[in-house]
PDB file with one MODEL, atoms N, CA, C and O in Angstrom:
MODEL        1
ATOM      1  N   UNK A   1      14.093   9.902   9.122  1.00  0.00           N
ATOM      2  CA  UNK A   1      13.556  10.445   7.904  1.00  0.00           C
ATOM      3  C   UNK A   1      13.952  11.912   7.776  1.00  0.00           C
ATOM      4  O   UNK A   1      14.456  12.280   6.715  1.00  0.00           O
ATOM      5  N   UNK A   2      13.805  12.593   8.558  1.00  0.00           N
ATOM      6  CA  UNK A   2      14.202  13.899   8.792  1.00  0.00           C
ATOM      7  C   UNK A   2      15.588  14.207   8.834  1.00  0.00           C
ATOM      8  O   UNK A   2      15.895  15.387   8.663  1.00  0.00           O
ATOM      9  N   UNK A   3      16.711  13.156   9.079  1.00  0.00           N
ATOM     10  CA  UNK A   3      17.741  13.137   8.455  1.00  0.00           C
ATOM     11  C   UNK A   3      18.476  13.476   7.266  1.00  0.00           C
ATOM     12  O   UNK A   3      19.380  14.244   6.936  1.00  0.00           O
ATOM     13  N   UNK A   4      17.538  12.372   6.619  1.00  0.00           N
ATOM     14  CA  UNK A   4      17.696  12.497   5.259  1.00  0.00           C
ATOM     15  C   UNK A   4      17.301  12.765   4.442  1.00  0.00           C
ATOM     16  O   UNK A   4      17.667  12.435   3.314  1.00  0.00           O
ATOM     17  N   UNK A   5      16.051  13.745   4.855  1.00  0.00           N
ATOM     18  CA  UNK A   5      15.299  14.951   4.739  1.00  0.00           C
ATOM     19  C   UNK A   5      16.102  16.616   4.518  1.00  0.00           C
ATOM     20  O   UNK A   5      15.645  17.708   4.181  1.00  0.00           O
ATOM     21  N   UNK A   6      17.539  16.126   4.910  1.00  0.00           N
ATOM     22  CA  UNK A   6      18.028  17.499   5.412  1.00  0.00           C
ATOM     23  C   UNK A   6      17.076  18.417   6.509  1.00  0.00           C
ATOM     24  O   UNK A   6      17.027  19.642   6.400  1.00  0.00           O
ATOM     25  N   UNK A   7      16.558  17.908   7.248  1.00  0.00           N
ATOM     26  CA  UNK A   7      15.861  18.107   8.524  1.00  0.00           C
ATOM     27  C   UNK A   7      14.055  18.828   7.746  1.00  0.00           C
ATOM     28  O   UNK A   7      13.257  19.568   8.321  1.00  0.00           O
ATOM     29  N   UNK A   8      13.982  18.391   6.697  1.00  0.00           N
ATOM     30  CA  UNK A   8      12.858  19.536   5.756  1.00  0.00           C
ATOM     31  C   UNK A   8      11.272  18.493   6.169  1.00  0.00           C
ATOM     32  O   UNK A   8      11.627  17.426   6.668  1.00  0.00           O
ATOM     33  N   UNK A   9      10.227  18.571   6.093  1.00  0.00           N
ATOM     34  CA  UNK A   9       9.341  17.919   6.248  1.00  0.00           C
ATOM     35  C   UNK A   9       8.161  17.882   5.656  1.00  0.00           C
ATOM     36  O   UNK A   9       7.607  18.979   5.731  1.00  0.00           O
ATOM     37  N   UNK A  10       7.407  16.904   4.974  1.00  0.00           N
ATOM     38  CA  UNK A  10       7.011  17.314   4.020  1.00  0.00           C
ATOM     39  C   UNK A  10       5.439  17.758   4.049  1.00  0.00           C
ATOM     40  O   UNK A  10       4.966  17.696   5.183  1.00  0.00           O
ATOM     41  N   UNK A  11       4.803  18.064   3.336  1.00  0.00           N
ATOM     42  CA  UNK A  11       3.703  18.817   3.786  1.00  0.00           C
ATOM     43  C   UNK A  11       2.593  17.732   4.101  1.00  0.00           C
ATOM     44  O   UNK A  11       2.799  16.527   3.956  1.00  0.00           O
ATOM     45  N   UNK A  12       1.512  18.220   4.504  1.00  0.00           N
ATOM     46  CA  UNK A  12       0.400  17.394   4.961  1.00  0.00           C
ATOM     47  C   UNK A  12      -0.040  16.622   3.472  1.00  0.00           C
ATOM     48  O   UNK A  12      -0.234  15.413   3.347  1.00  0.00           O
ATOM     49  N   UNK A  13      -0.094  17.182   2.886  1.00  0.00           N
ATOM     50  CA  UNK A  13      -0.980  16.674   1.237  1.00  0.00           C
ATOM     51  C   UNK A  13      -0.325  15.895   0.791  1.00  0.00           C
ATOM     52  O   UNK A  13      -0.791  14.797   0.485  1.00  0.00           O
ATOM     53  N   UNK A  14       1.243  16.271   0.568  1.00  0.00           N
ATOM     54  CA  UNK A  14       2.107  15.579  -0.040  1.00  0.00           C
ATOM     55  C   UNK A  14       2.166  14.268   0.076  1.00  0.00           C
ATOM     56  O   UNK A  14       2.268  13.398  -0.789  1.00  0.00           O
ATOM     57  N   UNK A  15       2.025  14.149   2.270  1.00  0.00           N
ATOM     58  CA  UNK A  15       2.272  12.712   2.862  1.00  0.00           C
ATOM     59  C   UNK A  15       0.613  11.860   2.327  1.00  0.00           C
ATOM     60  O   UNK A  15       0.611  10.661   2.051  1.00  0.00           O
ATOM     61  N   UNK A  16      -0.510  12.605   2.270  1.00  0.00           N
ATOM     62  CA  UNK A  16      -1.798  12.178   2.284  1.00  0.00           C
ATOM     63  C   UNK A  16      -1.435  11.332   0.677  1.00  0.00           C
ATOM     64  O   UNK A  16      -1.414  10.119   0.464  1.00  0.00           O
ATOM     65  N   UNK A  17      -1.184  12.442  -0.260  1.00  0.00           N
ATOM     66  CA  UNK A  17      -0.746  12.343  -1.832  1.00  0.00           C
ATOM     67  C   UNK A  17       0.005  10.960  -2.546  1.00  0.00           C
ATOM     68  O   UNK A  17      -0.224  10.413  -3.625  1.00  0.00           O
ATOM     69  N   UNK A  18       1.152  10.596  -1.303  1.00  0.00           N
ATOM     70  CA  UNK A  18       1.900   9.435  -1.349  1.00  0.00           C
ATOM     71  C   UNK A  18       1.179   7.826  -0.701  1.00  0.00           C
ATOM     72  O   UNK A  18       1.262   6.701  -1.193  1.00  0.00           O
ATOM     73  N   UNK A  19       0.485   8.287   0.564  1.00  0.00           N
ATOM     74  CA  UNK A  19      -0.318   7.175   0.908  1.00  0.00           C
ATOM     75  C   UNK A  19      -1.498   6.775  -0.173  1.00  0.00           C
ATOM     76  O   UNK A  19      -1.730   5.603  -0.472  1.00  0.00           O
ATOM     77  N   UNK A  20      -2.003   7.570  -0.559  1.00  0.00           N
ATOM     78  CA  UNK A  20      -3.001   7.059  -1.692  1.00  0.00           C
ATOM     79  C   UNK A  20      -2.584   6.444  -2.421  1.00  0.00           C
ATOM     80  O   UNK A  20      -3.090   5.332  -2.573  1.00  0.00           O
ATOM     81  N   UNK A  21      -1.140   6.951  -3.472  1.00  0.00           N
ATOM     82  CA  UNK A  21      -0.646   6.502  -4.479  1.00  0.00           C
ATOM     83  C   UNK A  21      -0.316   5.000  -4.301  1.00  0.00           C
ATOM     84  O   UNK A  21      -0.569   4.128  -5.132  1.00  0.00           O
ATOM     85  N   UNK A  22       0.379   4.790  -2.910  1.00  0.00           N
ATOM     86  CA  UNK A  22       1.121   3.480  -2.286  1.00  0.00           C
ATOM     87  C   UNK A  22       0.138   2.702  -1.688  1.00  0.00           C
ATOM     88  O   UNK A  22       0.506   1.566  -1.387  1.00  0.00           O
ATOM     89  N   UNK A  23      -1.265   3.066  -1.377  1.00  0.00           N
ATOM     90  CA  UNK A  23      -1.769   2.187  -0.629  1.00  0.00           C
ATOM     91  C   UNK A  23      -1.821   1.029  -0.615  1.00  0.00           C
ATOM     92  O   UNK A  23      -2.138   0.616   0.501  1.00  0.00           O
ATOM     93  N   UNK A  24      -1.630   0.120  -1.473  1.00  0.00           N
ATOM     94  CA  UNK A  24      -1.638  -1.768  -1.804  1.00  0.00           C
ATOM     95  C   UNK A  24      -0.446  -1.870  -1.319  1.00  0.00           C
ATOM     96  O   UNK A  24      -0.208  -2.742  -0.483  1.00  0.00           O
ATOM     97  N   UNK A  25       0.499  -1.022  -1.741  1.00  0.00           N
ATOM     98  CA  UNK A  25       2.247  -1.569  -1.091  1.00  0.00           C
ATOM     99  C   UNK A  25       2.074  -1.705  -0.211  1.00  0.00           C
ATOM    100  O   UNK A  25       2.051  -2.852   0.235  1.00  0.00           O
ATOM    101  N   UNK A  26       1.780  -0.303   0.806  1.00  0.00           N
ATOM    102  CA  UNK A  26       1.491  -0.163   2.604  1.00  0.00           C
ATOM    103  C   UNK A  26       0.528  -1.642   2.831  1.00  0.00           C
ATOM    104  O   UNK A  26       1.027  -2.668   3.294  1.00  0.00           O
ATOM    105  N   UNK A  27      -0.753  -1.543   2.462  1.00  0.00           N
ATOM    106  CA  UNK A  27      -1.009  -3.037   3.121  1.00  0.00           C
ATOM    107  C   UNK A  27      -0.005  -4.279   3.133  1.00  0.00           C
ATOM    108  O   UNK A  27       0.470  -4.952   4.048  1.00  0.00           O
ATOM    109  N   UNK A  28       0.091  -4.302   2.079  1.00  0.00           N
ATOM    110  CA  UNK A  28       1.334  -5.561   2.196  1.00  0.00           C
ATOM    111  C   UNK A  28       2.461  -5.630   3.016  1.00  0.00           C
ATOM    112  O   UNK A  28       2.830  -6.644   3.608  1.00  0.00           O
ATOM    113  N   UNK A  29       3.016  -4.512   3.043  1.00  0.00           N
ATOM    114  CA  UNK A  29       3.953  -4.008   3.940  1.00  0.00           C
ATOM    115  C   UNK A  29       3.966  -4.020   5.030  1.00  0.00           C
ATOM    116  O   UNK A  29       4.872  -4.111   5.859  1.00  0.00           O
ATOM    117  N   UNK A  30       1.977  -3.839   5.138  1.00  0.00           N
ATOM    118  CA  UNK A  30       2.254  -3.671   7.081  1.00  0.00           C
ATOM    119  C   UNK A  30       1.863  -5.412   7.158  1.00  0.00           C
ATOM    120  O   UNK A  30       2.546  -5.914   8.051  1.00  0.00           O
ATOM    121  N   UNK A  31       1.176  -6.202   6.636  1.00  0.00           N
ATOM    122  CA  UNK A  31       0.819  -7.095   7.055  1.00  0.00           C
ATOM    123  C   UNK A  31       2.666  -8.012   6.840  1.00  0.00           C
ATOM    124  O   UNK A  31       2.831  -8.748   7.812  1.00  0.00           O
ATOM    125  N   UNK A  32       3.290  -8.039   6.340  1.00  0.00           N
ATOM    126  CA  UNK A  32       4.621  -8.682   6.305  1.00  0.00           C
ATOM    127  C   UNK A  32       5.152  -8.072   7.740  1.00  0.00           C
ATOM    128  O   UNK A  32       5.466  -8.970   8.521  1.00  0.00           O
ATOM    129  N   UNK A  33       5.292  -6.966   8.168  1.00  0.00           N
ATOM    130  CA  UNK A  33       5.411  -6.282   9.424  1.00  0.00           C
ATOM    131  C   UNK A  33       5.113  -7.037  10.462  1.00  0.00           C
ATOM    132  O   UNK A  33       5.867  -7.544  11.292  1.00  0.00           O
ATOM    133  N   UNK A  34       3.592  -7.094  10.331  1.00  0.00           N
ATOM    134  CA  UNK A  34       2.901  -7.829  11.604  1.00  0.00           C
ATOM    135  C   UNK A  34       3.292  -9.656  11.680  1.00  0.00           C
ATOM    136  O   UNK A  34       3.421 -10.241  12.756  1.00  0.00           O
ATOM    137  N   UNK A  35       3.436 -10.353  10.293  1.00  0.00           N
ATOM    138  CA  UNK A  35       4.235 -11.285  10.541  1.00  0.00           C
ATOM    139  C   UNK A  35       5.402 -11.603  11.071  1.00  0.00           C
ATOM    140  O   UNK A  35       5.652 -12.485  11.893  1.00  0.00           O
ATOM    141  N   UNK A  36       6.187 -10.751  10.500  1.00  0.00           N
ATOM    142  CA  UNK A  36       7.426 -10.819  11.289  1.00  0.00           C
ATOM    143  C   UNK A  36       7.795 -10.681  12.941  1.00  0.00           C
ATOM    144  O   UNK A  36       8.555 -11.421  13.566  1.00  0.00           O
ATOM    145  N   UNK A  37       6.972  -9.421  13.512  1.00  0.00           N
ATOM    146  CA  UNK A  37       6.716  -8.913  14.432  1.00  0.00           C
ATOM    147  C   UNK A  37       5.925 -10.102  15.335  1.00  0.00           C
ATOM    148  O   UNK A  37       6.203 -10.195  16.531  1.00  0.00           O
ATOM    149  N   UNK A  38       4.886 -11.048  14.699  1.00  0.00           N
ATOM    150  CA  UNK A  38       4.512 -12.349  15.117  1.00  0.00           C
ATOM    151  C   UNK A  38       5.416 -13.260  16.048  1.00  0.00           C
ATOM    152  O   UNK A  38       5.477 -13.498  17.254  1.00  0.00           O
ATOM    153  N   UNK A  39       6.089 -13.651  14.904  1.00  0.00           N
ATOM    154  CA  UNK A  39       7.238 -14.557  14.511  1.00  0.00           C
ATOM    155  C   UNK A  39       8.045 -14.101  15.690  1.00  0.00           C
ATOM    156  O   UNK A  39       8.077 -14.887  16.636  1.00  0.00           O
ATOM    157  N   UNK A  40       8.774 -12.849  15.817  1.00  0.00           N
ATOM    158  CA  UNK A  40       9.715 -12.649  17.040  1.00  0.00           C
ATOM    159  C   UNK A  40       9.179 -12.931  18.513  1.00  0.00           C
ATOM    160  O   UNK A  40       9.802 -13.367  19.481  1.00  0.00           O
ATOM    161  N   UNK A  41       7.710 -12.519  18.390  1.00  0.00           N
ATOM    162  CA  UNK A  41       6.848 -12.941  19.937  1.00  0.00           C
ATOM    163  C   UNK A  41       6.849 -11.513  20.359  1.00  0.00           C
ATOM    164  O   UNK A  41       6.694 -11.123  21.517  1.00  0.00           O
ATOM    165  N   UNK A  42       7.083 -10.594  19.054  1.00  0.00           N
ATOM    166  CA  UNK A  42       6.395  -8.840  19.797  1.00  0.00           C
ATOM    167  C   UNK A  42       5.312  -8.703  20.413  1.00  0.00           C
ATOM    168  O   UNK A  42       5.100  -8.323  21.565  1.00  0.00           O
ATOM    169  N   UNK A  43       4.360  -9.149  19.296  1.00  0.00           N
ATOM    170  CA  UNK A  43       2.936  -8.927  19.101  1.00  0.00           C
ATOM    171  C   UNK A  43       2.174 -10.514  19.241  1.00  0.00           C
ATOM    172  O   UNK A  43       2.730 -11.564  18.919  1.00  0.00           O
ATOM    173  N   UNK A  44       0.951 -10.411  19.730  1.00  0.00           N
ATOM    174  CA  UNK A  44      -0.180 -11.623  19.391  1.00  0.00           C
ATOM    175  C   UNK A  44      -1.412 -10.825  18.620  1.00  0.00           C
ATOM    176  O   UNK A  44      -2.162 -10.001  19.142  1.00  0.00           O
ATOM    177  N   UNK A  45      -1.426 -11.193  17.505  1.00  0.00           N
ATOM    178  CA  UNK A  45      -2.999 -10.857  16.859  1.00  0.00           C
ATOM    179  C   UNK A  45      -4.421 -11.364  17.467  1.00  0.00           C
ATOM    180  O   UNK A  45      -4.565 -12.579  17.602  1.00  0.00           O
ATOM    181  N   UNK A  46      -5.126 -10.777  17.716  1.00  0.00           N
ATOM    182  CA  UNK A  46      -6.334 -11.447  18.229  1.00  0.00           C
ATOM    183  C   UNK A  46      -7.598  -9.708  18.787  1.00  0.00           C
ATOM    184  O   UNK A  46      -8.812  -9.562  18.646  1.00  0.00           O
ATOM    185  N   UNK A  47      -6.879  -9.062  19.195  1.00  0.00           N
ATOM    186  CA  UNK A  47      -7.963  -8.198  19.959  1.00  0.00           C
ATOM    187  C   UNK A  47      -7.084  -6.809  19.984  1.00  0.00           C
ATOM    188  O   UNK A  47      -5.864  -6.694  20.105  1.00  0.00           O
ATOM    189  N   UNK A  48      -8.337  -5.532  19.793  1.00  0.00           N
ATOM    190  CA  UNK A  48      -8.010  -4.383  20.091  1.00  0.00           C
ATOM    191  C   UNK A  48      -8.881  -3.832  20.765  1.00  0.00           C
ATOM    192  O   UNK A  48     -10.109  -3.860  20.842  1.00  0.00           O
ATOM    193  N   UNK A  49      -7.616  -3.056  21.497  1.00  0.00           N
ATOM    194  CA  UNK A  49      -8.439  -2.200  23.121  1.00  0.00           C
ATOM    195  C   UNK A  49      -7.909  -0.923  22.671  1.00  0.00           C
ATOM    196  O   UNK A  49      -6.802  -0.671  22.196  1.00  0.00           O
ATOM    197  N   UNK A  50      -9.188   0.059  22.974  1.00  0.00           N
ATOM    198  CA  UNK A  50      -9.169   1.304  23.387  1.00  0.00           C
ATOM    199  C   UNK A  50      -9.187   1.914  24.933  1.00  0.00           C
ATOM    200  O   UNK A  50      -9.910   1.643  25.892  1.00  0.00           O
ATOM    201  N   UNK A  51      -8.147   2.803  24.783  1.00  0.00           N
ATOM    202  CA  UNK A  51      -8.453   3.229  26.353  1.00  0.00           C
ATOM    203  C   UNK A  51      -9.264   4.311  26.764  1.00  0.00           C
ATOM    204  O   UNK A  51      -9.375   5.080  25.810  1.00  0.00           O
ATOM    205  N   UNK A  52      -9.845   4.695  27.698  1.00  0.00           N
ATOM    206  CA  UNK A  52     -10.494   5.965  27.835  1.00  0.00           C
ATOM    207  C   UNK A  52      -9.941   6.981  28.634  1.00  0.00           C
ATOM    208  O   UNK A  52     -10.467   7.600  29.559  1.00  0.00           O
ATOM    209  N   UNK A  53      -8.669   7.084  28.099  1.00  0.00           N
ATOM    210  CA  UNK A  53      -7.839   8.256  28.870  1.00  0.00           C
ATOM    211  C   UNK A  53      -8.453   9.580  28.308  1.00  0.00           C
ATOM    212  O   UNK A  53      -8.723   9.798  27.127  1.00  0.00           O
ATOM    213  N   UNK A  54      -8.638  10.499  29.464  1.00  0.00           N
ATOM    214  CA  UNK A  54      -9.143  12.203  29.790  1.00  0.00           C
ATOM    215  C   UNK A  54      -7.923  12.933  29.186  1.00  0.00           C
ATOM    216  O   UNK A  54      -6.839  12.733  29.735  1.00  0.00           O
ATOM    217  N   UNK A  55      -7.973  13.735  28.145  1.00  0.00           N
ATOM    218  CA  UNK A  55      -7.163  14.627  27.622  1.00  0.00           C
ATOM    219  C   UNK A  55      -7.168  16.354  28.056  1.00  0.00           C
ATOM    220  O   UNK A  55      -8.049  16.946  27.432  1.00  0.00           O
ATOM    221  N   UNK A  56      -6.611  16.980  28.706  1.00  0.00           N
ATOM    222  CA  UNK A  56      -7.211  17.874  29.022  1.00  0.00           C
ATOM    223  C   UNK A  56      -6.722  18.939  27.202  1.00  0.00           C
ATOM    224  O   UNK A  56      -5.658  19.116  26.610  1.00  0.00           O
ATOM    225  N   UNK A  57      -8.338  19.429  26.905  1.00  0.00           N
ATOM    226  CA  UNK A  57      -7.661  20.756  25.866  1.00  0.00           C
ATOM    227  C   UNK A  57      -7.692  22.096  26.253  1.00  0.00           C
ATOM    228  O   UNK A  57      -8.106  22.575  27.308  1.00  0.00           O
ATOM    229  N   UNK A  58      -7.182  22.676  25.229  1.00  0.00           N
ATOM    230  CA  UNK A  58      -6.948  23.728  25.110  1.00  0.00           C
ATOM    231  C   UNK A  58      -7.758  25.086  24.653  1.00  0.00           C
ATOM    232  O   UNK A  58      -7.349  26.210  24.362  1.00  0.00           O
ATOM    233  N   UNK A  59      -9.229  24.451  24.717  1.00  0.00           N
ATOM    234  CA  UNK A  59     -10.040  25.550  24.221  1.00  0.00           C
ATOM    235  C   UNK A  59     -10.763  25.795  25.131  1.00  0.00           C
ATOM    236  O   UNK A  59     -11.181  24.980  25.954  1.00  0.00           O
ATOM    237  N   UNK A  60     -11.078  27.375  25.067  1.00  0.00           N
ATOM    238  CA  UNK A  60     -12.499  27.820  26.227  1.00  0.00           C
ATOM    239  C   UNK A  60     -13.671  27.649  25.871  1.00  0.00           C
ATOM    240  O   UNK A  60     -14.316  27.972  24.874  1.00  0.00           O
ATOM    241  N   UNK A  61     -13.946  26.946  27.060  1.00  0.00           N
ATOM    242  CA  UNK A  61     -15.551  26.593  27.508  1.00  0.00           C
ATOM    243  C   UNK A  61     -16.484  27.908  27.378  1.00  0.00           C
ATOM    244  O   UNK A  61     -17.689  27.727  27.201  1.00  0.00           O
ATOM    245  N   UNK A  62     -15.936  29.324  27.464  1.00  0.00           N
ATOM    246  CA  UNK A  62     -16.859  30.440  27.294  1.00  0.00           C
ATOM    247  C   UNK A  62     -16.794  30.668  25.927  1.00  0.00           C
ATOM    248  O   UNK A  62     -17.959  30.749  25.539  1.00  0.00           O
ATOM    249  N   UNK A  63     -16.007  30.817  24.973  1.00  0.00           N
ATOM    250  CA  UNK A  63     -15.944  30.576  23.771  1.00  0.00           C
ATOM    251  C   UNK A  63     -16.857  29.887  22.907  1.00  0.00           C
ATOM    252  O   UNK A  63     -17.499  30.405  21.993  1.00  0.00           O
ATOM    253  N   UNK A  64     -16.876  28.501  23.313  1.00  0.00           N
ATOM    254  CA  UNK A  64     -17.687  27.646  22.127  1.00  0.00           C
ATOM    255  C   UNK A  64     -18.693  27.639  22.096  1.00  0.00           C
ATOM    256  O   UNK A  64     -19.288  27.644  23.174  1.00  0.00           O
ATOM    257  N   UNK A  65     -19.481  27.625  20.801  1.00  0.00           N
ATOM    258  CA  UNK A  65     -21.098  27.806  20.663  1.00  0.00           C
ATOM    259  C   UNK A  65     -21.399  26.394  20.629  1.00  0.00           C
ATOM    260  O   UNK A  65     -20.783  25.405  20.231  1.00  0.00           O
ATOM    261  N   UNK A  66     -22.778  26.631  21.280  1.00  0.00           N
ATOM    262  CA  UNK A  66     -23.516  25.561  20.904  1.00  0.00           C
ATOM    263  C   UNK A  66     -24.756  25.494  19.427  1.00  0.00           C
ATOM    264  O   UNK A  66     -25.041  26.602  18.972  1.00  0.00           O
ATOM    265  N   UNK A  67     -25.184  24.712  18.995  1.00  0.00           N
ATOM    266  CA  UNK A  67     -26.141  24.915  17.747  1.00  0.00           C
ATOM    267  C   UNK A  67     -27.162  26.032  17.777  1.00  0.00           C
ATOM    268  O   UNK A  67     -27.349  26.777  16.815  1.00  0.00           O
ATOM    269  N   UNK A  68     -27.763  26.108  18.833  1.00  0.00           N
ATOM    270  CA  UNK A  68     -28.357  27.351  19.396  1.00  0.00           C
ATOM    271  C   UNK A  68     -27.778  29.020  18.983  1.00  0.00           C
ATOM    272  O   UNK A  68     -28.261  30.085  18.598  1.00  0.00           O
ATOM    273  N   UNK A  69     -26.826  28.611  19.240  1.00  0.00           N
ATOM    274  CA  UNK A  69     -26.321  30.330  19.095  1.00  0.00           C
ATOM    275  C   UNK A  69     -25.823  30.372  17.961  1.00  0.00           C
ATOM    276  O   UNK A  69     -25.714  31.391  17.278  1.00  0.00           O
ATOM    277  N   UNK A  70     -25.421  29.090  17.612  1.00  0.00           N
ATOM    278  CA  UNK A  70     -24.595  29.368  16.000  1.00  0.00           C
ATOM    279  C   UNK A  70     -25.262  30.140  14.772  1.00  0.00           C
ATOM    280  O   UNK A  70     -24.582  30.777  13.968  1.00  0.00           O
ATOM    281  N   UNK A  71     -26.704  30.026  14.692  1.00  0.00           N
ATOM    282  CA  UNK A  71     -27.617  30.233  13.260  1.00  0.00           C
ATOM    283  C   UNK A  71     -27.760  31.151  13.723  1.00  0.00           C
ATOM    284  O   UNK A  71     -27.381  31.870  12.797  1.00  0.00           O
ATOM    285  N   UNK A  72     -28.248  32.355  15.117  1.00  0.00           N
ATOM    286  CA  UNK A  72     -28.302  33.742  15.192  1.00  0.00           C
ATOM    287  C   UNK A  72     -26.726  34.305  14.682  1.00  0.00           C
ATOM    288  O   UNK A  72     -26.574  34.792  13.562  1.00  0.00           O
ATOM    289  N   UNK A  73     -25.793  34.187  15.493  1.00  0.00           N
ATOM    290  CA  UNK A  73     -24.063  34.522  15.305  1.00  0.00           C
ATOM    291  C   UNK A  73     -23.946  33.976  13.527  1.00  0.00           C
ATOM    292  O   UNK A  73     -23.179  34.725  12.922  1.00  0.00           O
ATOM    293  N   UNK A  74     -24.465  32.997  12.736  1.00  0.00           N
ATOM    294  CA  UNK A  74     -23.916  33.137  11.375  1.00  0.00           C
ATOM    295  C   UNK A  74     -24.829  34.364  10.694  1.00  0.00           C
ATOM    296  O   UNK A  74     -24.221  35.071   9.890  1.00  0.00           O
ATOM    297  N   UNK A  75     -26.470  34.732  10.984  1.00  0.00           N
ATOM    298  CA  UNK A  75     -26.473  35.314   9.731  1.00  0.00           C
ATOM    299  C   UNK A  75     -26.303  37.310  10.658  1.00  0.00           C
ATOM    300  O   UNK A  75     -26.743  38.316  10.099  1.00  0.00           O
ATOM    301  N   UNK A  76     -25.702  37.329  11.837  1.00  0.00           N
ATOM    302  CA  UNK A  76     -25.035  38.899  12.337  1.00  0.00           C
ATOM    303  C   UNK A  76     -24.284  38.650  11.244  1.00  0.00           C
ATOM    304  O   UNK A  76     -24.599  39.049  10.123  1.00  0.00           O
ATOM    305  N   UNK A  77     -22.728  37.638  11.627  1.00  0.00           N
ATOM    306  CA  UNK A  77     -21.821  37.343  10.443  1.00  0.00           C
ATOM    307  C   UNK A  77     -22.527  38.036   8.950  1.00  0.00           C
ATOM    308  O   UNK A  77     -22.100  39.076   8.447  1.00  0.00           O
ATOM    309  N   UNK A  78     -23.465  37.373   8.491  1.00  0.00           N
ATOM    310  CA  UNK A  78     -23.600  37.886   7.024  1.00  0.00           C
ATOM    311  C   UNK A  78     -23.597  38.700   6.990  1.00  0.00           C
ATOM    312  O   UNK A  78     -22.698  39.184   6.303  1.00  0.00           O
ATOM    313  N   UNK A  79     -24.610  39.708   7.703  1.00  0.00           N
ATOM    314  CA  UNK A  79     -25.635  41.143   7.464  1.00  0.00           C
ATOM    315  C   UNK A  79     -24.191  41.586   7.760  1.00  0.00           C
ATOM    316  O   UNK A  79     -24.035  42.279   6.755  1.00  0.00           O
ATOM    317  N   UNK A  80     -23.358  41.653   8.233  1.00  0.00           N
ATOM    318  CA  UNK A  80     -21.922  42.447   8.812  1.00  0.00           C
ATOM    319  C   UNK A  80     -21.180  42.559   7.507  1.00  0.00           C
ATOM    320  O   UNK A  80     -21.063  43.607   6.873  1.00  0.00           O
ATOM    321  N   UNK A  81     -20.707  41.434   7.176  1.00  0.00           N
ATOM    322  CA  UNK A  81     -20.240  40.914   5.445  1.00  0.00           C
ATOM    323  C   UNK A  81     -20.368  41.352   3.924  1.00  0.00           C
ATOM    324  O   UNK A  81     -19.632  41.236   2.944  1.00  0.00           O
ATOM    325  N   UNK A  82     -22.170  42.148   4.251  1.00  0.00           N
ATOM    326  CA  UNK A  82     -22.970  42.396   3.151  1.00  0.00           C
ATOM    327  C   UNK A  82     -22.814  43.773   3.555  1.00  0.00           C
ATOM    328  O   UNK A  82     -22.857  44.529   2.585  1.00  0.00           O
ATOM    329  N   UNK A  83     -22.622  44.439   4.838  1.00  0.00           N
ATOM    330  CA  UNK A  83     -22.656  46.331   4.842  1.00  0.00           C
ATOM    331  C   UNK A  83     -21.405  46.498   4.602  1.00  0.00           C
ATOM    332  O   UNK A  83     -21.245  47.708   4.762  1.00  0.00           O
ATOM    333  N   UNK A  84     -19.985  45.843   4.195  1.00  0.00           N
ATOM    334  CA  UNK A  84     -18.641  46.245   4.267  1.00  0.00           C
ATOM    335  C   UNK A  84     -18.785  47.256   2.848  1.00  0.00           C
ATOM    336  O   UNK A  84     -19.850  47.223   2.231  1.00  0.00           O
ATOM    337  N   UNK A  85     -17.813  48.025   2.437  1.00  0.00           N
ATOM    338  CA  UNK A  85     -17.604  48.613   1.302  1.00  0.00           C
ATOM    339  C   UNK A  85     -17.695  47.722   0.127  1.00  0.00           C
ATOM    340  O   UNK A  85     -17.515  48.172  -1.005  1.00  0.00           O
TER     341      UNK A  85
ENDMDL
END
């Protein structure tokens, strides 16, 4: 796609913008997919599994508030907001 994209990509909304518009095609589309995909002996329809794989992220644990601290830390935020020029 990005090929023939001239390597360009398109924005988040745009792609959201097009799935809405297409959505009845896409069903049809994917379910002809999954037939076919049947048919070759890719796939068996019947059951979906989730796994519970551990992701490690990227945010600090000293950082994040909990609900507790949030409603003191939003209205500092205001009163801070409301003395600017």
């Amino acid at each position: 796609m990005r090929f023939l994209a001239a390597n360009q990509t398109p924005d988040h909304r745009s792609i959201a913008k097009f799935r809405r518009r297409h959505l009845a095609a896409f069903e049809a589309l994917f379910v002809q997919v999954l037939q076919i995909a049947a048919r070759a002996g890719m796939v068996s329809l019947g059951r979906v599994a989730l796994g519970g794989s551990k992701v490690r992220a990227n945010a600090s644990r000293h950082k994040a508030m909990s609900y507790g601290r949030m409603g003191p830390r939003e209205r500092q935020l205001a009163a801070e907001v409301e003395a600017l020029p």
